[in-house]
N, C-alpha and C positions, 0 to 999 in steps of 0.2 A: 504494500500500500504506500504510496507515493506522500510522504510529508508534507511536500508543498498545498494537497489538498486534502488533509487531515489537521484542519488549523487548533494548533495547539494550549487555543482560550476553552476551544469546545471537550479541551481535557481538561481544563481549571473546576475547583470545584465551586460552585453556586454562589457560596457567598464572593468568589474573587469576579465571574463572571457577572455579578450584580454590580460588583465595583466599575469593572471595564465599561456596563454599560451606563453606568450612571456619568462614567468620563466621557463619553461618543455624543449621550445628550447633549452635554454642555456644549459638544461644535456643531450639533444639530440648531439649538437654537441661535447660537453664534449666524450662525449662516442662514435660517431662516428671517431672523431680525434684519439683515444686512439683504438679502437680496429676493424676496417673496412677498411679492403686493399684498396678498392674502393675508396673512399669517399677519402680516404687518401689523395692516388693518382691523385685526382679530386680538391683537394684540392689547392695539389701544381702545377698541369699544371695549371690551371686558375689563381695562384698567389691569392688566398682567403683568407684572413686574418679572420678568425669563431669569436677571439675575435670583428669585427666590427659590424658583423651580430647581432641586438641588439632585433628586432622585427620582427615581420612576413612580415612588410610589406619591409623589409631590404631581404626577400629571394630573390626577383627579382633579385639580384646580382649573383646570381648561379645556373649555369644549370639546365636541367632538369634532371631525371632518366628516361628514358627509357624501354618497353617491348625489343628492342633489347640489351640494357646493360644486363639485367637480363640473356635472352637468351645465349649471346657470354662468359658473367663473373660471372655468377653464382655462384661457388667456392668465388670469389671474394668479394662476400655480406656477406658471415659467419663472425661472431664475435665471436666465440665461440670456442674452440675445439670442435673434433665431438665427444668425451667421453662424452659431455653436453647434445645430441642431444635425447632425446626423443621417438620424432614423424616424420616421414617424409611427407610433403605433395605436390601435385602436382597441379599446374592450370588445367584450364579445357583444355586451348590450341584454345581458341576461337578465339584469335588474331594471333596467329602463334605454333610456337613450344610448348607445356608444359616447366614450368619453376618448380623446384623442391624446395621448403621451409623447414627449417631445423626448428624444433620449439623447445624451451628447455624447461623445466616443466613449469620455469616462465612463459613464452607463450600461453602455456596450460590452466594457472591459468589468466593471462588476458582474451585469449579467454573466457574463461567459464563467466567472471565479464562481459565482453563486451554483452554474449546473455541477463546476466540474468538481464542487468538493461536494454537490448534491451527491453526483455518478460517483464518486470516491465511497461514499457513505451505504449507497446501494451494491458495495464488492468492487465496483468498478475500478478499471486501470488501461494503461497507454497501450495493452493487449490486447483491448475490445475491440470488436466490429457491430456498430450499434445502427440496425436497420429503421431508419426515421418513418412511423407510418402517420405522422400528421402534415397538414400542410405548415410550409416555409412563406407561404405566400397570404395576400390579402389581407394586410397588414396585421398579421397575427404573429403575440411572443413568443407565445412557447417552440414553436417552431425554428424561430430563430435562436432563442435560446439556448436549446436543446446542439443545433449544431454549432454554436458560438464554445457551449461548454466542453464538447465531444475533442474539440480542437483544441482548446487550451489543456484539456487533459493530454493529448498526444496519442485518441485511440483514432479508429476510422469510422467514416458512417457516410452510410448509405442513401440517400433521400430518394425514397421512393415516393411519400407524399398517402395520404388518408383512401380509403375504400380501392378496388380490383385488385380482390383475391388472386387472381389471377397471375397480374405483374409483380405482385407479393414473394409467391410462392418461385413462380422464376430468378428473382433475386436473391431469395432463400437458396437456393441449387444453384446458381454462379458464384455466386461472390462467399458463400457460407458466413452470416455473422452469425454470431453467439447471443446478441440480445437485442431484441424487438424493444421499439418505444409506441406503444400503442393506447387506443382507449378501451379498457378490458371486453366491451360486448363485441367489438369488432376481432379479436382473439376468437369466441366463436365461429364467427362468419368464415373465417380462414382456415379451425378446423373443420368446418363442415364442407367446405372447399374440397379441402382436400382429403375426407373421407371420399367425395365425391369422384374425386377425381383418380383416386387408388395411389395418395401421392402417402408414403409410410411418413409421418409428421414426428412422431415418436423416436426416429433415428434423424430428423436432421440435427441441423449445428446449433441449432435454437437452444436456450438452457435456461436463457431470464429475459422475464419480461417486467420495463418498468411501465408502470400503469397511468394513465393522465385521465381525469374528466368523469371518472365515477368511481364511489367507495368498493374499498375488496373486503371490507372488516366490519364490524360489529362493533357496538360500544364498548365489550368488553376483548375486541382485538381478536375475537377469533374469524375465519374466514365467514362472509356472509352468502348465499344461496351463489351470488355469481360469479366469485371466490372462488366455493368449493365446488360448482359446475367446470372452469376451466383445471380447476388438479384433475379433478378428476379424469379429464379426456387426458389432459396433456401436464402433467408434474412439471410443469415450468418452475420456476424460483420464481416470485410475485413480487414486487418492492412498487406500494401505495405510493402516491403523490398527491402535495394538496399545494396550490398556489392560484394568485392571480397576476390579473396585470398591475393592479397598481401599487400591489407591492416589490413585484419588481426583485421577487425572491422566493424560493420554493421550501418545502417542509419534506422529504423523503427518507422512507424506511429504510434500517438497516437489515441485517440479516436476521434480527429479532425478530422483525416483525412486529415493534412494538408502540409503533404510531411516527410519525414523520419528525425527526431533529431540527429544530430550531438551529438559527447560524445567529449568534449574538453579536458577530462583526458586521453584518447586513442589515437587520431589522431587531427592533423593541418591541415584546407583542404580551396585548391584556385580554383579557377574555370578561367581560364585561356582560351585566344583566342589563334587564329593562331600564335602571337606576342609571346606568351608566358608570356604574362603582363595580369594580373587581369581584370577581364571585370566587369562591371556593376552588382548591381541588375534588374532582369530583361532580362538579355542579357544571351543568352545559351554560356557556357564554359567546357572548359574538366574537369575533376573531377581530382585534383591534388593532392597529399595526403605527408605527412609527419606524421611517426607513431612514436608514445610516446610508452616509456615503454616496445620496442619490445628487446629480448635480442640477439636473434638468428641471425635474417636476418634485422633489421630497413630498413628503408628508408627513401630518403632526396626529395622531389620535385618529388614525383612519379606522370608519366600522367598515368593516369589506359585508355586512350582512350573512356571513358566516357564521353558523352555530357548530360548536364541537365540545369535547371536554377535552381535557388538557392533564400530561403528567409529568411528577416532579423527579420519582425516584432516578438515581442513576442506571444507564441504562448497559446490559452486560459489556457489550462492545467498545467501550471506554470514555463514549460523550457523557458528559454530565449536564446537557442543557435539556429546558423541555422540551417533551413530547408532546405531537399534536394528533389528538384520537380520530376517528375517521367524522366526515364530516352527519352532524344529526339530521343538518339541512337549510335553507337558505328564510333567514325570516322574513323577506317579502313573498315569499313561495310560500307561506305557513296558510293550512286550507281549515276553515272551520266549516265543517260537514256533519250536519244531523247530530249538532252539540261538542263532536270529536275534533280534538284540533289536530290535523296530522300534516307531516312533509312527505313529499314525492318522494325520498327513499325507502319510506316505510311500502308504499304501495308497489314498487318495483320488487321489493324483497319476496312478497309475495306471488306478482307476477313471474318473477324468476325459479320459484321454486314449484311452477307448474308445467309439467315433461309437455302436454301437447301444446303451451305457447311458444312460438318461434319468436315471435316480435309484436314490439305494443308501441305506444302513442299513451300518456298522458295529457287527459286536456280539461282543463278546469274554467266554470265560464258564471256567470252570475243569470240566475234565474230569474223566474218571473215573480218572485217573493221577495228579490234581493239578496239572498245567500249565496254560499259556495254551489256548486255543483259538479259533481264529476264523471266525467265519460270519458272512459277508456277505450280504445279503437286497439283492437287485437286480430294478431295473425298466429296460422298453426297448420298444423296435419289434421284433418277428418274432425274441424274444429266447425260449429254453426251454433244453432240456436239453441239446440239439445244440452252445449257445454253451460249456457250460460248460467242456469241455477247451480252448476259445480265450482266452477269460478267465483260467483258470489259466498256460496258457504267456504270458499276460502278466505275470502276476506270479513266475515261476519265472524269465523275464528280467532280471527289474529286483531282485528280491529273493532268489530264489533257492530261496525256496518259495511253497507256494500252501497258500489258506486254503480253507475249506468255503465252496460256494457254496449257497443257497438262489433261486427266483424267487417274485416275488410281481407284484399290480399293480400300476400308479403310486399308486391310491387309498391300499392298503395302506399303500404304502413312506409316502406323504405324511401318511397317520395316524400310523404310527411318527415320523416327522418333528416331527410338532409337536403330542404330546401337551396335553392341555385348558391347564395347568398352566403350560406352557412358555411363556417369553419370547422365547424363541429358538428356527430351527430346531436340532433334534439331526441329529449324524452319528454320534455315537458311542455306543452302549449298554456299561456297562460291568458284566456280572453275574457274575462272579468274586467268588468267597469272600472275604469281608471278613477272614479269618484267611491267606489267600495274599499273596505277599512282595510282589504289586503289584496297589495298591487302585486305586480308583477315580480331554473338549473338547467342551465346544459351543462354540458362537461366543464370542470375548473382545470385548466391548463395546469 
């Protein structure tokens, strides 16, 4: 394992790493005060004195940031002139509008340390062949990222780019890498592929797969339905991933398996309730982020609308920073249905762990009463209307009620999936009233 990306804060123990970061704040607001309109001005309506602000646990003092700040001031984030500017990137637009990210080389050059002490963390080394199955393109991060990091690490990768199985599996038999970067349901699609196809998937070069865009784990870390669907075909080595864009930093599993490593050199992060006050160990909070070292765009007290829990213990592999558990679900996504409050991966876990569904479509919409509503659009083998009371008492078990079923084809479902537009597959359609008390997941990069 390569020293240079096994950074050796992430082997300090807790309290020094507390230290380190409470010393990074202080050039964070350093540099915020000095060159971010925003903040600025955030500054001085609140009457915020930065010199007070001493330690992390001193942020409580100040706001939060906002997906709508980003949306309305945008402009207002730059710290930069735009002669600095790079790379342009954009959200996916999961929560509301796309938000535009302005990155300067230095950005670039963090991004790229952020993957490759990620792939460090995930076993990774300058020996890999890491077959890219997302897109690089359409101004999406992780994509770039992902080969920004691969390269600074010193392994090889392949960019083959998101969906046909087909040119998948042909790159897989040329070139032989040893680890796929894929979004776990499309792992599926590619063993069925090549069931299909009589292609022996079990002896290729394949050996790990790092996962992007949907949970592998359970809250308490064990594998979840879609998880233990891909061991089961194919014993890949699994390593979870959770990030976004405007953090501008990733959380990846190590060979534990035991929720994704925090990087205390790149980002300060709180987990926060409804309060906006720090919650427990143990207790699910939003994922709240403060990034280190960003030059372009930073951020102070960002809610990414992330719910997860989070852990402290040290973890066997020699990091001692926290752990972030698999995602619970996204709180503009939070569906209040027949009194039940639930998120889209409770409903997928379900859908997953039914052998005749091949593919689904979540879609939630506001009815004629004004509530949640939800209809699911489902594909399968020798699947119609007959399934549809078996399906419901699946979810009348596990949740306690059941949503509107719809059938369609795979074709269909797979349109719905990955609209022209989309960087990602969708599982979730959200068309509920922009004026209802919860607005608007797809895959988290």
């Amino acid at each position: 394992m390569s020293g240079a990306f096994f950074p050796e804060i992430e082997k300090e123990s807790q309290q020094n790493i507390s230290r380190y970061q409470n010393q990074r704040l202080q050039q964070a607001f350093s540099y915020l005060l000095a060159k971010s309109p925003f903040y600025r001005e955030l500054f001085v309506k609140h009457g915020i004195d930065v010199n007070k602000i001493k330690t992390i646990a001193d942020l409580v003092q100040i706001p939060v940031t906002t997906k709508d700040d980003l949306q309305q001031r945008n402009d207002d984030f730059l710290c930069v002139p735009k002669t600095l500017i790079i790379d342009y990137i954009t959200t996916s637009g999961t929560l509301g509008d796309p938000v535009t990210f302005a990155m300067t080389d230095k950005d670039l050059d963090r991004l790229a340390y952020n993957e490759a002490i990620s792939f460090t963390c995930a076993g990774g080394s300058s020996s890999d062949v890491y077959q890219l199955m997302t897109t690089i393109d359409r101004r999406f991060m992780a994509g770039l990222a992902y080969f920004l990091g691969i390269r600074m690490l010193g392994a090889s990768v392949v960019r083959v780019g998101n969906g046909i199985p087909e040119l998948q599996w042909d790159t897989i038999q040329r070139i032989k890498p040893n680890t796929i970067i894929a979004v776990p349901s499309f792992i599926l699609k590619i063993i069925d592929y090549a069931e299909h196809q009589g292609i022996d998937y079990q002896q290729s070069s394949i050996k790990n797969a790092v996962c992007i865009g949907e949970p592998l784990r359970k809250a308490d870390l064990s594998l979840n339905t879609l998880g233990r669907k891909i061991q089961e075909r194919w014993p890949l080595k699994l390593f979870s991933t959770y990030a976004s864009t405007e953090m501008g930093t990733s959380f990846t599993e190590c060979r534990e398996g035991a929720g994704g490593h925090h990087h205390p050199e790149l980002i300060i992060t709180e987990f926060l309730g409804d309060n906006d006050m720090p919650v427990k160990e143990g207790e699910p909070g939003e994922v709240t982020v403060t990034t280190l070292g960003v030059e372009g765009m930073p951020l102070l007290r960002f809610k990414t609308g992330d719910v997860c829990h989070h852990f402290t213990e040290p973890c066997p592999c020699g990091r001692n920073t926290i752990r972030l558990g698999p995602l619970v679900g996204r709180k503009n996504q939070m569906i209040k249905y027949k009194g039940t409050t639930l998120f889209p991966p409770a409903l997928y876990d379900i859908l997953d762990n039914i052998a005749y569904v091949s593919d689904y479509i979540v879609e939630v919409y506001t009815n004629q009463i004004g509530t949640d509503e939800i209809l699911i659009h489902i594909s399968g083998k020798g699947i119609g209307e007959e399934k549809e009371k078996d399906i419901k008492d699946h979810f009348r078990a596990k949740l306690r009620v059941a949503p509107l079923i719809t059938f369609a084809s795979e074709s269909t479902i797979q349109k719905m999936q990955f609209p022209e537009i989309s960087r990602k597959p969708v599982k979730f359609i959200d068309n509920r009233e922009k004026n209802s008390n919860y607005t608007d997941l797809t895959p988290i990069i």
